[in-house]
C-alpha positions, 0 to 999 in steps of 0.5 A: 556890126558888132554889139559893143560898137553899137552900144559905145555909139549909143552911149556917145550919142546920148551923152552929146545929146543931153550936154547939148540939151543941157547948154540949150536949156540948163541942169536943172530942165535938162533933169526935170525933161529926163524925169518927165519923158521917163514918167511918161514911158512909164504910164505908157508902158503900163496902158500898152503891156496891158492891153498887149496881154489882153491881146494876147490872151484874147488871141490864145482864147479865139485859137488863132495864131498870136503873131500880132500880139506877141511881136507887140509884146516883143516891142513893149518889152523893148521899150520898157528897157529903153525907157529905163535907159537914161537918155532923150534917144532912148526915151524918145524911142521907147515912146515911139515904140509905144504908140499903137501906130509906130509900133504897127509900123514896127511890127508889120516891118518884122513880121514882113522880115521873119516871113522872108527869112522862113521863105529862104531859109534852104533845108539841108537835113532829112529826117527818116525814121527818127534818124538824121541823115545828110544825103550826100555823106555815106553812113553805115547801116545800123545794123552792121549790113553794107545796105545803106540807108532809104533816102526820100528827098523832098521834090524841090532836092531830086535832080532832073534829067 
């Protein structure tokens, strides 16, 4: 789906949003309720970036690796852009990604994906001697020899008979 077709769709979306909040309750509640959840996301934003990059740089100190504290950190982040956003779905969001639990799901659910896109991801190039070589093409000896270049392929790319 294309990036500008979500975007008009948030945007349309958060426009109905707050004139059906705004009929509900009123203007002026309507803006006290967007500067509340604002201030709100703000505190939050604050305590969970901190204790992010204390995460992190414990994790850096303890030399392990950081995978935990740095997609928390992605989604701090995110949320720090939404709840700037004006809008009740954008605030909402950004609240939810700030809750430790919520974004424990969030963050269990990418790293979950980013584990299986490395797991499928096929190799298609070998490097030998500093060189890239595609097996299947025929290239020159640098040289200017007719001998071709020493392909070793991984077991999982030899042919069996």
């Amino acid at each position: 789906m294309p990036i500008l077709l979500v975007l008009f769709l948030a945007v349309v979306a958060e426009i109905t949003v707050m004139v059906t909040v705004g009929n509900l309750v009123g203007i002026l509640p309507t803006i006290l309720l967007l500067i509340a959840a604002t201030f709100l996301g703000v505190a939050l934003l604050r305590r969970e970036g901190t204790k992010a990059l204390v995460a992190l740089q414990a994790a850096v100190t303890a030399r392990r690796p950081p995978e935990r504290e740095l997609v928390d950190g992605v989604l701090v982040a995110a949320a720090g852009v939404l709840v700037i956003l004006p809008g009740f779905i954008s605030d909402i969001l950004a609240i939810l990604l700030l809750l430790p639990p919520t974004r424990a799901i969030v963050r269990r659910r990418l790293i979950r994906r980013a584990e299986v896109a490395v797991a499928n991801r096929e190799r298609r190039t070998i490097i030998v001697d500093s060189m890239v070589v595609d097996p299947d093409t025929d290239y020159p000896h640098p040289s200017g020899s007719d001998a071709k270049p020493t392909i070793f392929l991984p077991e999982s790319r030899r042919e069996t008979d």
